[in-house]
N, CA and C atoms as an extended XYZ file, in Angstrom:
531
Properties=species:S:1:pos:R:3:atomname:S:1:resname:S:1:resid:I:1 pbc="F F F"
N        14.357     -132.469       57.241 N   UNK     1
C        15.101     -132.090       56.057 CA  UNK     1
C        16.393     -131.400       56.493 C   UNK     1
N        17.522     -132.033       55.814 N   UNK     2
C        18.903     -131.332       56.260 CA  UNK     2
C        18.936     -129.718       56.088 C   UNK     2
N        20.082     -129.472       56.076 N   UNK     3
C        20.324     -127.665       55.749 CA  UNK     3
C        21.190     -128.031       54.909 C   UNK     3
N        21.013     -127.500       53.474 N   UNK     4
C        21.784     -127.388       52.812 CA  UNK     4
C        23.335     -126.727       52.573 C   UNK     4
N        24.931     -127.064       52.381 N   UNK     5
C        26.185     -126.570       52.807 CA  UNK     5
C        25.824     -125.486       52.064 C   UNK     5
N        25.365     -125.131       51.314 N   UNK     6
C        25.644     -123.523       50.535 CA  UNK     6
C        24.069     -122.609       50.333 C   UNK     6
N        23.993     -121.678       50.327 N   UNK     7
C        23.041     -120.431       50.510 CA  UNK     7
C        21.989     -121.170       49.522 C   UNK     7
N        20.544     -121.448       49.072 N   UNK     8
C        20.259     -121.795       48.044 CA  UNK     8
C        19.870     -121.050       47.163 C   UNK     8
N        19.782     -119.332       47.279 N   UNK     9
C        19.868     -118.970       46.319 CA  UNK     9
C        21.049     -118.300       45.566 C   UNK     9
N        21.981     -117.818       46.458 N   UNK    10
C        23.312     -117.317       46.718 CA  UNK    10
C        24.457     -118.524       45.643 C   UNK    10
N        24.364     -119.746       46.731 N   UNK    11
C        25.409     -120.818       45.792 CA  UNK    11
C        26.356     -120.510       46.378 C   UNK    11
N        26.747     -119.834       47.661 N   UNK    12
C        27.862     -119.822       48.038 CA  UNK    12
C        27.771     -120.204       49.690 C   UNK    12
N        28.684     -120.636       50.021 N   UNK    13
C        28.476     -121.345       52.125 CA  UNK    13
C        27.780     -120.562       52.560 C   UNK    13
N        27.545     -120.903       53.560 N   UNK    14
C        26.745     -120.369       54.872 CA  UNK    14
C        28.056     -119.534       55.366 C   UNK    14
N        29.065     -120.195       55.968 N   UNK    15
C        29.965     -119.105       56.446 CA  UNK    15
C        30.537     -117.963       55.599 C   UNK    15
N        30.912     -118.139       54.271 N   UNK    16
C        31.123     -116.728       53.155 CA  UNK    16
C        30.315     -116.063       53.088 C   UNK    16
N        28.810     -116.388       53.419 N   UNK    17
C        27.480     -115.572       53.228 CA  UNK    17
C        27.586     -114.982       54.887 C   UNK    17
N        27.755     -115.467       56.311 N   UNK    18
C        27.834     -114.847       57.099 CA  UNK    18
C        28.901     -113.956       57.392 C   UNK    18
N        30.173     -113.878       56.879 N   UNK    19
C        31.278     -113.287       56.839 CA  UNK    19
C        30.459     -112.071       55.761 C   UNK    19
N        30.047     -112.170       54.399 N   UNK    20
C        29.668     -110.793       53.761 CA  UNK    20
C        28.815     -109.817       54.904 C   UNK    20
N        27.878     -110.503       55.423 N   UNK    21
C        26.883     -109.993       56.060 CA  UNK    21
C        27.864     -109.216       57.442 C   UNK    21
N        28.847     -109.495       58.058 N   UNK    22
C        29.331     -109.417       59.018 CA  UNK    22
C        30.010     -107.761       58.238 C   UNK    22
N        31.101     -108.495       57.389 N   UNK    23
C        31.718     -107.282       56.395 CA  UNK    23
C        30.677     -106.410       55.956 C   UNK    23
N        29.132     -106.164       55.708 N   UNK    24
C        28.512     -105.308       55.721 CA  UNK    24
C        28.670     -104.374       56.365 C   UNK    24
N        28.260     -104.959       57.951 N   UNK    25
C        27.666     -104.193       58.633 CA  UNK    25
C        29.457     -103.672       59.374 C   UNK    25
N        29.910     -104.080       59.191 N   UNK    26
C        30.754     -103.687       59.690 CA  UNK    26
C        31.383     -102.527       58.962 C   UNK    26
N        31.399     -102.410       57.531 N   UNK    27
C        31.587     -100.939       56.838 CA  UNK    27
C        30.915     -100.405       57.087 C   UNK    27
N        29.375     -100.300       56.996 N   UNK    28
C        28.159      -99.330       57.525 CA  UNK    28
C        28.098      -98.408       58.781 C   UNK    28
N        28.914      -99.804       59.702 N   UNK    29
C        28.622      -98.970       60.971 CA  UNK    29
C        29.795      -97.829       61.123 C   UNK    29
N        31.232      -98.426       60.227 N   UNK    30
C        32.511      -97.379       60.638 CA  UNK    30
C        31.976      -96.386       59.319 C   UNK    30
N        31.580      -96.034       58.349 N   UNK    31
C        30.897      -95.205       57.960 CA  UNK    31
C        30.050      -94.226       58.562 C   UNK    31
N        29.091      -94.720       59.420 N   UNK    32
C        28.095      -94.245       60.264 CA  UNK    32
C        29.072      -93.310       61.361 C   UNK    32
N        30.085      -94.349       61.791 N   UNK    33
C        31.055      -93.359       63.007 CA  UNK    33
C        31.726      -91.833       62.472 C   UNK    33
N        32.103      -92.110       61.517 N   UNK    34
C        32.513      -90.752       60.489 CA  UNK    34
C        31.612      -89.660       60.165 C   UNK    34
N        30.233      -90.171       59.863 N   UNK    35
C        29.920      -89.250       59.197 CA  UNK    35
C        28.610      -89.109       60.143 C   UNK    35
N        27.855      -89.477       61.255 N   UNK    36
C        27.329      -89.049       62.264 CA  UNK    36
C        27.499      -87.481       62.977 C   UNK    36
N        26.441      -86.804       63.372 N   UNK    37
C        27.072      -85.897       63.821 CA  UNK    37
C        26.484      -85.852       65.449 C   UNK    37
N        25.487      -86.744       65.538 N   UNK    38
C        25.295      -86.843       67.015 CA  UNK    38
C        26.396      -87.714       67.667 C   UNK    38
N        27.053      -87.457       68.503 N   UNK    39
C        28.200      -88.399       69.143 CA  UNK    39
C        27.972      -89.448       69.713 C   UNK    39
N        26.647      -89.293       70.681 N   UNK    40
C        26.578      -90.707       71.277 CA  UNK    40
C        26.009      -91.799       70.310 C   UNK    40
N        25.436      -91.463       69.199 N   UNK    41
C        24.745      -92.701       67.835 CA  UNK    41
C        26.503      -92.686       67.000 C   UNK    41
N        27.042      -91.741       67.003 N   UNK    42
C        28.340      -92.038       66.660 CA  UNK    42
C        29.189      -93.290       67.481 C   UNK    42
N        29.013      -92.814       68.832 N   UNK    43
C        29.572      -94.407       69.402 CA  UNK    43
C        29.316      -95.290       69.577 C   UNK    43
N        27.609      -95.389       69.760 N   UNK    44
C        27.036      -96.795       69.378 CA  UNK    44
C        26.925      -97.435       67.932 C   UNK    44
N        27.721      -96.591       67.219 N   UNK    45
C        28.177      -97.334       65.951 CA  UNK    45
C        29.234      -97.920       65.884 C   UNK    45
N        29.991      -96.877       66.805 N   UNK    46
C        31.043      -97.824       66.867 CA  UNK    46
C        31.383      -99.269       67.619 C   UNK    46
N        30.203      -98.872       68.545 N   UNK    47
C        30.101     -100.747       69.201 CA  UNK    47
C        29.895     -101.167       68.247 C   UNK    47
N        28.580     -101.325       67.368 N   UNK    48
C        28.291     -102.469       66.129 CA  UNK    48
C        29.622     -102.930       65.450 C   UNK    48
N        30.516     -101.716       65.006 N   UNK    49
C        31.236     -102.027       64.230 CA  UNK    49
C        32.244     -102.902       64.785 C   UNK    49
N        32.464     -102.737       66.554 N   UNK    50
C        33.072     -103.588       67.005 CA  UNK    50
C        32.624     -105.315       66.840 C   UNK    50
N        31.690     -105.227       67.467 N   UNK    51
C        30.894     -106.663       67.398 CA  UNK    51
C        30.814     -107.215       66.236 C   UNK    51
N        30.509     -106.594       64.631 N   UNK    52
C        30.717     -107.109       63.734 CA  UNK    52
C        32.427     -107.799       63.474 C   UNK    52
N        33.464     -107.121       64.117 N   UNK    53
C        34.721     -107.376       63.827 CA  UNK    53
C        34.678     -108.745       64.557 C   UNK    53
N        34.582     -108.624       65.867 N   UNK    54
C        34.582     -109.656       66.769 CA  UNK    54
C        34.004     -110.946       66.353 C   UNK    54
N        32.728     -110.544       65.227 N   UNK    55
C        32.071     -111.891       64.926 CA  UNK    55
C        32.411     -112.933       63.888 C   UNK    55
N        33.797     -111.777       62.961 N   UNK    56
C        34.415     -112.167       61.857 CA  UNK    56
C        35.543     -112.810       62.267 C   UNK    56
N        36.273     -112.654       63.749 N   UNK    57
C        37.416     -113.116       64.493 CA  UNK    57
C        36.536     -114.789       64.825 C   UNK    57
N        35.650     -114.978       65.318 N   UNK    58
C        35.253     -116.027       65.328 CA  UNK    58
C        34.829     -117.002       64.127 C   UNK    58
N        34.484     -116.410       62.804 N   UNK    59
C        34.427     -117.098       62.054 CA  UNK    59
C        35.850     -117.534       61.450 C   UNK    59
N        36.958     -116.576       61.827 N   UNK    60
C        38.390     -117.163       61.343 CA  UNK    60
C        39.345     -117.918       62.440 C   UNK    60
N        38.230     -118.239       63.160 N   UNK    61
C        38.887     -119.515       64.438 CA  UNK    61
C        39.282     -119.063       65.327 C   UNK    61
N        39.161     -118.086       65.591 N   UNK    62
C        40.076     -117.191       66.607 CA  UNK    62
C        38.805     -116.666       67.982 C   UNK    62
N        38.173     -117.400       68.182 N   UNK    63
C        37.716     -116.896       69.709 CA  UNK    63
C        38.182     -116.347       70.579 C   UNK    63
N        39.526     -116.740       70.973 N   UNK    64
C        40.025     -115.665       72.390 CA  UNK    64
C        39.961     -114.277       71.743 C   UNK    64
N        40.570     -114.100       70.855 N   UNK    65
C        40.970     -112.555       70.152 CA  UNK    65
C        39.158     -112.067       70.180 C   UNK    65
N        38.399     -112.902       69.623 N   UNK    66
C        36.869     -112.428       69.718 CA  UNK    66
C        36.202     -111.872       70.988 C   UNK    66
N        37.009     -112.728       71.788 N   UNK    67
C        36.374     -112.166       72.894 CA  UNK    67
C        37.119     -111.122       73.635 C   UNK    67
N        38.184     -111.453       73.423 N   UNK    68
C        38.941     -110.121       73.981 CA  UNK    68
C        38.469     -108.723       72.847 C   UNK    68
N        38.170     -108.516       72.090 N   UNK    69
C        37.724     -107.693       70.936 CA  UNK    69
C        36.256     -106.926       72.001 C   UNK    69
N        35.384     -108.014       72.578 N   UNK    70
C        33.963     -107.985       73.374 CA  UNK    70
C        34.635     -107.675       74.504 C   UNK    70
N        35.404     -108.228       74.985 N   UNK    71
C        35.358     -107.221       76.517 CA  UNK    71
C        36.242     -106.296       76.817 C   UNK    71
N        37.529     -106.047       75.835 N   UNK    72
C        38.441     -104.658       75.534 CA  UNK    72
C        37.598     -103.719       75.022 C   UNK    72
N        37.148     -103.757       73.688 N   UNK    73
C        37.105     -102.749       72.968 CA  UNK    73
C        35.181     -102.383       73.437 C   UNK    73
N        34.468     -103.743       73.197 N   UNK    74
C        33.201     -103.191       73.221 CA  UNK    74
C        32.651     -102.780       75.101 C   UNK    74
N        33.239     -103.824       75.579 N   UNK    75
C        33.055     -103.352       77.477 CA  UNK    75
C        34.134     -102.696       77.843 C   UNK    75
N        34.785     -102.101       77.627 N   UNK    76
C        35.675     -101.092       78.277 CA  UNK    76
C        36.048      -99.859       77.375 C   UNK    76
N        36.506     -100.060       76.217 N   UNK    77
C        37.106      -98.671       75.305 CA  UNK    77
C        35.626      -97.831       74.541 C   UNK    77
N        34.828      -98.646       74.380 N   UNK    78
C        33.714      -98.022       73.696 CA  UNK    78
C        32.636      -97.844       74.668 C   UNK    78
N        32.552      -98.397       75.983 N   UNK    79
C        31.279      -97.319       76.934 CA  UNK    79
C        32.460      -96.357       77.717 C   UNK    79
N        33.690      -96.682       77.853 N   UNK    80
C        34.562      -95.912       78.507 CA  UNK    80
C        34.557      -93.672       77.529 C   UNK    80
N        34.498      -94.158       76.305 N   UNK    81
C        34.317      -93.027       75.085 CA  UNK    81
C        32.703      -93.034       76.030 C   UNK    81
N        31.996      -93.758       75.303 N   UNK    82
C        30.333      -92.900       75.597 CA  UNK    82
C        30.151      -92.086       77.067 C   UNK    82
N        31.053      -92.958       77.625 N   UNK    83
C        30.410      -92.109       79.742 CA  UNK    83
C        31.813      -91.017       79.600 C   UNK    83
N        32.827      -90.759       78.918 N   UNK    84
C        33.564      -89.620       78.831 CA  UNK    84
C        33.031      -88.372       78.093 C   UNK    84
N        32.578      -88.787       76.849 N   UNK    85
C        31.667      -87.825       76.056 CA  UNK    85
C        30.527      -87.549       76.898 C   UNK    85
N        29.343      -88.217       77.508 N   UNK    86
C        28.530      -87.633       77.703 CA  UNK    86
C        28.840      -86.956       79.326 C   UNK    86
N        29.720      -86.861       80.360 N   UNK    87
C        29.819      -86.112       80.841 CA  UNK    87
C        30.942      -84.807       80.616 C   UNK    87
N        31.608      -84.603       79.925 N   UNK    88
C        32.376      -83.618       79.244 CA  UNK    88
C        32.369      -82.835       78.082 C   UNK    88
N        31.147      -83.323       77.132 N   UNK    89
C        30.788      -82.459       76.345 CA  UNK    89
C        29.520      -82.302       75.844 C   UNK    89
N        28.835      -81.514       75.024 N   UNK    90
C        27.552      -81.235       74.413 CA  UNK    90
C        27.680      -82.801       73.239 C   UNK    90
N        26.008      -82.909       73.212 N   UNK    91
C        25.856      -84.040       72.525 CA  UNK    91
C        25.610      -83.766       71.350 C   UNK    91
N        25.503      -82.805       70.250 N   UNK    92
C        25.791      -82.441       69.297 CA  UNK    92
C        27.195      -81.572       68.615 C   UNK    92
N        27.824      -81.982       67.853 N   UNK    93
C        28.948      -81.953       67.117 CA  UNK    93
C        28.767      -80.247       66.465 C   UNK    93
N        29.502      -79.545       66.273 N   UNK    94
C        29.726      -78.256       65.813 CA  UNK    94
C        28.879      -78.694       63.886 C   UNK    94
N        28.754      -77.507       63.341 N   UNK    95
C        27.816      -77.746       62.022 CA  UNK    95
C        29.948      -77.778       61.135 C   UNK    95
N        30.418      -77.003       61.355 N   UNK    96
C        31.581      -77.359       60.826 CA  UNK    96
C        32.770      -78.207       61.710 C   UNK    96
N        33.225      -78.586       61.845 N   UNK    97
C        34.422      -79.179       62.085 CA  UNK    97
C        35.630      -78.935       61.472 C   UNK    97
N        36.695      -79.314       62.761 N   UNK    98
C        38.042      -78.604       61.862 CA  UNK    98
C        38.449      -80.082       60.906 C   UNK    98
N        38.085      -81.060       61.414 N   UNK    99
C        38.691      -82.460       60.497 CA  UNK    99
C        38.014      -82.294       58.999 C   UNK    99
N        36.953      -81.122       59.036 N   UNK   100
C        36.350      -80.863       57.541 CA  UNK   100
C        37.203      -80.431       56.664 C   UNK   100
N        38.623      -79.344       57.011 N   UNK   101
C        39.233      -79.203       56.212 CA  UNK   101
C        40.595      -79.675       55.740 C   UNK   101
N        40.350      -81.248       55.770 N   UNK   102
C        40.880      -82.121       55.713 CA  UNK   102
C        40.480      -83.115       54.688 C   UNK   102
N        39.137      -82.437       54.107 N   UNK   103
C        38.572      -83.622       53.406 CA  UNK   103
C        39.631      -84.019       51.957 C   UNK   103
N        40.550      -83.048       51.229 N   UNK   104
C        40.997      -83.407       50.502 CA  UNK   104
C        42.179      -84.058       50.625 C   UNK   104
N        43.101      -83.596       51.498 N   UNK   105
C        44.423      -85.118       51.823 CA  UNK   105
C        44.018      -86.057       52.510 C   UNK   105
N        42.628      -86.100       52.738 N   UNK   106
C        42.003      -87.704       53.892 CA  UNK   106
C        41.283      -88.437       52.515 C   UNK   106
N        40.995      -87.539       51.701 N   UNK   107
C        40.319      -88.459       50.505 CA  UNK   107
C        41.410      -88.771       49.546 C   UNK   107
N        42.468      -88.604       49.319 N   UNK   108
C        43.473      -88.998       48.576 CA  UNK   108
C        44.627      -90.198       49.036 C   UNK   108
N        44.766      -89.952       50.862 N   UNK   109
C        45.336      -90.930       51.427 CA  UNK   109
C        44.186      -92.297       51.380 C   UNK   109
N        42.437      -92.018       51.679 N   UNK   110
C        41.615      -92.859       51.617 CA  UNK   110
C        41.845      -93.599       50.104 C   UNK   110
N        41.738      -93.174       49.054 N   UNK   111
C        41.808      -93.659       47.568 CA  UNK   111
C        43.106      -94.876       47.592 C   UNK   111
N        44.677      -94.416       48.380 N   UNK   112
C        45.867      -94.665       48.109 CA  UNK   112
C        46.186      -95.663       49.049 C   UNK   112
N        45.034      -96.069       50.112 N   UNK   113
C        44.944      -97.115       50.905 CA  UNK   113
C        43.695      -98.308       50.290 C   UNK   113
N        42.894      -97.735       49.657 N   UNK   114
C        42.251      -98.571       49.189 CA  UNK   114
C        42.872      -99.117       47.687 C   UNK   114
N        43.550      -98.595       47.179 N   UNK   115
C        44.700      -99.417       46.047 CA  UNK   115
C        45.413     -100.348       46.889 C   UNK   115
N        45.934     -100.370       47.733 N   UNK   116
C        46.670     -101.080       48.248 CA  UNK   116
C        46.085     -102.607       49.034 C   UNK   116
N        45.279     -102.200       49.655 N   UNK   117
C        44.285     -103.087       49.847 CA  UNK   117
C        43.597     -104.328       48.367 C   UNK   117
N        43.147     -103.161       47.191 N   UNK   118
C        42.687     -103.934       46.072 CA  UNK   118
C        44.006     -104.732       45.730 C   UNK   118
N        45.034     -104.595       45.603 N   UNK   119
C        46.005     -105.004       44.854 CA  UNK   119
C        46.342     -106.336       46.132 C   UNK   119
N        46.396     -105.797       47.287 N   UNK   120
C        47.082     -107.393       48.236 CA  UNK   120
C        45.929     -108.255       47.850 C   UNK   120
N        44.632     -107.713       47.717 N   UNK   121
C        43.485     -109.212       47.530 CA  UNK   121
C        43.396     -109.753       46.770 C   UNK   121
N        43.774     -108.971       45.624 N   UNK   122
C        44.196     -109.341       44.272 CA  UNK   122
C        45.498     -110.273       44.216 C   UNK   122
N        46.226     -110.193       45.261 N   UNK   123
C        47.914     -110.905       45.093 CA  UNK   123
C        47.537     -112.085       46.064 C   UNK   123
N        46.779     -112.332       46.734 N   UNK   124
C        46.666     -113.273       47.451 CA  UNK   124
C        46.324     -114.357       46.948 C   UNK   124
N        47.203     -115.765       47.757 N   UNK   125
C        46.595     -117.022       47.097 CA  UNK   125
C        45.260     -117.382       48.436 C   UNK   125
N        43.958     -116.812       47.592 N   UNK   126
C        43.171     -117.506       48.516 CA  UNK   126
C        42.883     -119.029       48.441 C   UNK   126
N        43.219     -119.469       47.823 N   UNK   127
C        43.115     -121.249       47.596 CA  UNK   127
C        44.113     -121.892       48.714 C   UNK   127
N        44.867     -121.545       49.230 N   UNK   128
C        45.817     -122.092       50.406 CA  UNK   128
C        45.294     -121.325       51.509 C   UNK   128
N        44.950     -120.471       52.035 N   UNK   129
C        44.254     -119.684       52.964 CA  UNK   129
C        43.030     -120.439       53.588 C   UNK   129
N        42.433     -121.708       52.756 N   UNK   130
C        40.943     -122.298       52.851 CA  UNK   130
C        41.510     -123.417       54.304 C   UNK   130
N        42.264     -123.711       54.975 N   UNK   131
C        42.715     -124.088       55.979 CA  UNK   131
C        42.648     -123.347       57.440 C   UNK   131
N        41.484     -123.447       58.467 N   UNK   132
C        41.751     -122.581       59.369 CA  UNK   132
C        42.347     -122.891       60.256 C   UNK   132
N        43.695     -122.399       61.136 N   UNK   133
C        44.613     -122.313       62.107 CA  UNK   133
C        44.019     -122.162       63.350 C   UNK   133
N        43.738     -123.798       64.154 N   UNK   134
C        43.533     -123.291       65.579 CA  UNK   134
C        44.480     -122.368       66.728 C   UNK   134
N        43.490     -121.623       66.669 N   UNK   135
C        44.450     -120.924       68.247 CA  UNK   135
C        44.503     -121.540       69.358 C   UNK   135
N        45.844     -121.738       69.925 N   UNK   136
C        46.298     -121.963       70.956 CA  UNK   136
C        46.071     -121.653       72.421 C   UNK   136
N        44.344     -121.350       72.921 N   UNK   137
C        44.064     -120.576       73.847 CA  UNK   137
C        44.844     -120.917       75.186 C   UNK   137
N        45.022     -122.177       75.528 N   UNK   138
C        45.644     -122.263       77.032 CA  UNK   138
C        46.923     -121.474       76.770 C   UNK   138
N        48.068     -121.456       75.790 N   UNK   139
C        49.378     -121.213       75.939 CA  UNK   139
C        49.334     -119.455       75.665 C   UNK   139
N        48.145     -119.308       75.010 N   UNK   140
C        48.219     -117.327       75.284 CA  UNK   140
C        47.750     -117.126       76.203 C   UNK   140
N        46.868     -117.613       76.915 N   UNK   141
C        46.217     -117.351       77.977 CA  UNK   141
C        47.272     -117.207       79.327 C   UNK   141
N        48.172     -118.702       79.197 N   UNK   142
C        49.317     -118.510       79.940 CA  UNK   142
C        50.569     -117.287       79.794 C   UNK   142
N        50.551     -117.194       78.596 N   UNK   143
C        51.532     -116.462       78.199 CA  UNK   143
C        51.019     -114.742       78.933 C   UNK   143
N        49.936     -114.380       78.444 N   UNK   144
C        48.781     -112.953       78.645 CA  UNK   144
C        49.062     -112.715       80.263 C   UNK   144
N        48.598     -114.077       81.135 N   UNK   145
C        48.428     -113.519       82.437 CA  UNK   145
C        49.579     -114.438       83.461 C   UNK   145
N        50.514     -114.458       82.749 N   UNK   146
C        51.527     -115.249       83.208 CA  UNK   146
C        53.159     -113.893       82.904 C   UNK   146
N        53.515     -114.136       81.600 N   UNK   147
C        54.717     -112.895       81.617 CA  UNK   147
C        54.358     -111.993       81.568 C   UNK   147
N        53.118     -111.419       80.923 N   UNK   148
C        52.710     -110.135       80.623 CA  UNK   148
C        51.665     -109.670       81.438 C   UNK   148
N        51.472     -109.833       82.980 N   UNK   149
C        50.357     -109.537       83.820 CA  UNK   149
C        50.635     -108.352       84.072 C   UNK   149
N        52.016     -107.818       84.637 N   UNK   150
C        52.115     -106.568       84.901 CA  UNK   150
C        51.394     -105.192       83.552 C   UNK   150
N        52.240     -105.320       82.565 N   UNK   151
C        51.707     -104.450       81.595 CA  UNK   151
C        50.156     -104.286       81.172 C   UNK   151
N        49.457     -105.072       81.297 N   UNK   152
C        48.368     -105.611       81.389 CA  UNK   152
C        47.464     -105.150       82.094 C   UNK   152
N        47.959     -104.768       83.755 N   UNK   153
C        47.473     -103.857       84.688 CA  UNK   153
C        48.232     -102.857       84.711 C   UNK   153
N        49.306     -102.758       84.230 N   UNK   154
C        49.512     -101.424       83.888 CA  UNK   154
C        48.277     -100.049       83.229 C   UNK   154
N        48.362     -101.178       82.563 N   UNK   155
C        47.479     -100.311       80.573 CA  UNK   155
C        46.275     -100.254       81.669 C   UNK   155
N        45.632     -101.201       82.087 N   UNK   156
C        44.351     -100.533       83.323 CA  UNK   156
C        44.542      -99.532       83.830 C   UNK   156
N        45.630      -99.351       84.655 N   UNK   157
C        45.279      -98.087       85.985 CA  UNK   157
C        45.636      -96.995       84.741 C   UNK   157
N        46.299      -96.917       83.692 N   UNK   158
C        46.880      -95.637       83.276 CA  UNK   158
C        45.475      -95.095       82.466 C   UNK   158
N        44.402      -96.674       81.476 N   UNK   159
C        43.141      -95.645       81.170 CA  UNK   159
C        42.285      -95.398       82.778 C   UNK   159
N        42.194      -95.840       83.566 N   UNK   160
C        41.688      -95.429       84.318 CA  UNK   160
C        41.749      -93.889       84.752 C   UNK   160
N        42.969      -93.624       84.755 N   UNK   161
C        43.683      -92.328       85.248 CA  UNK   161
C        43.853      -91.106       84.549 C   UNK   161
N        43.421      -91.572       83.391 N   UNK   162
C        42.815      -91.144       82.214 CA  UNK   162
C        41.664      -90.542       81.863 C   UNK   162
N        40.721      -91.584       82.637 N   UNK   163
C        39.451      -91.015       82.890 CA  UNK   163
C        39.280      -89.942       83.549 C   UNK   163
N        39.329      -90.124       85.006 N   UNK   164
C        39.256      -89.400       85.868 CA  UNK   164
C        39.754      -88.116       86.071 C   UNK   164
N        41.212      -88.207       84.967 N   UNK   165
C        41.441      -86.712       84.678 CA  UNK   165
C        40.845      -85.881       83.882 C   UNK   165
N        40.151      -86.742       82.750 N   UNK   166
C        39.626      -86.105       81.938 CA  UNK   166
C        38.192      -85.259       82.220 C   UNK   166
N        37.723      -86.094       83.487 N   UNK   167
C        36.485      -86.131       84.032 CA  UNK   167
C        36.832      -84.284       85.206 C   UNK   167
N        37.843      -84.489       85.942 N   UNK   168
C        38.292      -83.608       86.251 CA  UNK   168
C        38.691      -82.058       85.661 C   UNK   168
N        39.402      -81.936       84.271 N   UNK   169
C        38.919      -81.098       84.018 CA  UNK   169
C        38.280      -80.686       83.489 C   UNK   169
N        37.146      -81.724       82.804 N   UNK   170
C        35.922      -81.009       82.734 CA  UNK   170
C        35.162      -80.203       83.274 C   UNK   170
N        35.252      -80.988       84.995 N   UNK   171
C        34.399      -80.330       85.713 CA  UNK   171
C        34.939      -78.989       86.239 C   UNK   171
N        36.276      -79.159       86.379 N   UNK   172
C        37.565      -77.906       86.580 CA  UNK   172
C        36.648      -76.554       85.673 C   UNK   172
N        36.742      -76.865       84.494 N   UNK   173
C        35.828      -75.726       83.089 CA  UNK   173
C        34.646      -75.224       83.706 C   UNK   173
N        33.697      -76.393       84.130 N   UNK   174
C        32.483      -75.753       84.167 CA  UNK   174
C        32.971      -74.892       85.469 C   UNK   174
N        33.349      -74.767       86.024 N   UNK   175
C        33.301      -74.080       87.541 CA  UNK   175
C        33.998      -72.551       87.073 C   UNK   175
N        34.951      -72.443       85.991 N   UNK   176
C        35.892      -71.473       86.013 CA  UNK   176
C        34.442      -70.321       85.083 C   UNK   176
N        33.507      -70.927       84.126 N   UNK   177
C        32.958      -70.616       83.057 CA  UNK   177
C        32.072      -69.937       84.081 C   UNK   177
């Protein structure tokens, strides 16, 4: 028996139904990063939330960007945060925070970004949008590690150097304490 093109109880594709599901979890988890107060379940939210992004880059044709999304952000920027946090600070978050007293111009800029947002989705012709645009992987690929190799390893050694300082005076603290 075939698979039917649309959800059968839903009535809507398989890919709009995996894109909601993706867009779920992907608010949940940057929700979860905010309002977590253990740090390291704070950053393994923020992987999910990565991987959910990454999985929505592939459903809009775009694999290289997907994968660069998986090995920038989720293998390097997000265990690079977890192994910085857990050797430089306590794994529980203060009961107040200073970003707490912030909650009222972060909830008014939050409101005044989400108008803006409602209104472009609202202005959009999604009926011409239903066309997906292959990416060009050989000619970025050329382009990435061809003109732009230097900057590229640049942006490496400088988080690297980054680390290690940070790692440094950490350990600098504990010794003075």
């Amino acid at each position: 028996m075939p698979i039917p093109d649309t959800v059968p109880i839903l009535g809507i594709s398989w890919a709009d139904a995996l894109f909601l599901a993706l867009a779920a979890v992907l608010l949940g988890s940057a929700l979860l990063v905010v309002t977590l107060r253990d740090i390291i379940r704070s950053g393994l939210a923020m992987v999910s939330a990565f991987g959910a992004l990454a999985g929505i880059y592939v459903l809009l044709g775009a694999p290289l960007v997907a994968a660069a999304q998986v090995l920038v952000y989720i293998g390097a920027i997000a265990v690079l945060i977890l192994f910085a946090v857990m050797l430089t600070q306590e794994k529980a978050a203060p009961v107040r925070l200073v970003f707490q007293t912030q909650a009222i111009p972060a909830a008014i800029a939050a409101i005044v970004l989400a108008l803006i947002i409602a209104l472009s989705v609202v202005a959009t012709d999604w009926g011409a949008v239903g066309r997906r645009i292959a990416t060009a992987t050989d000619a970025l690929a050329r382009l990435l590690f061809g003109q732009y190799v230097l900057p590229f390893e640049v942006v490496g050694v400088l988080l690297l150097a980054a680390v290690i300082g940070g790692v440094y005076i950490a350990k600098r603290e504990d010794r003075d304490a």
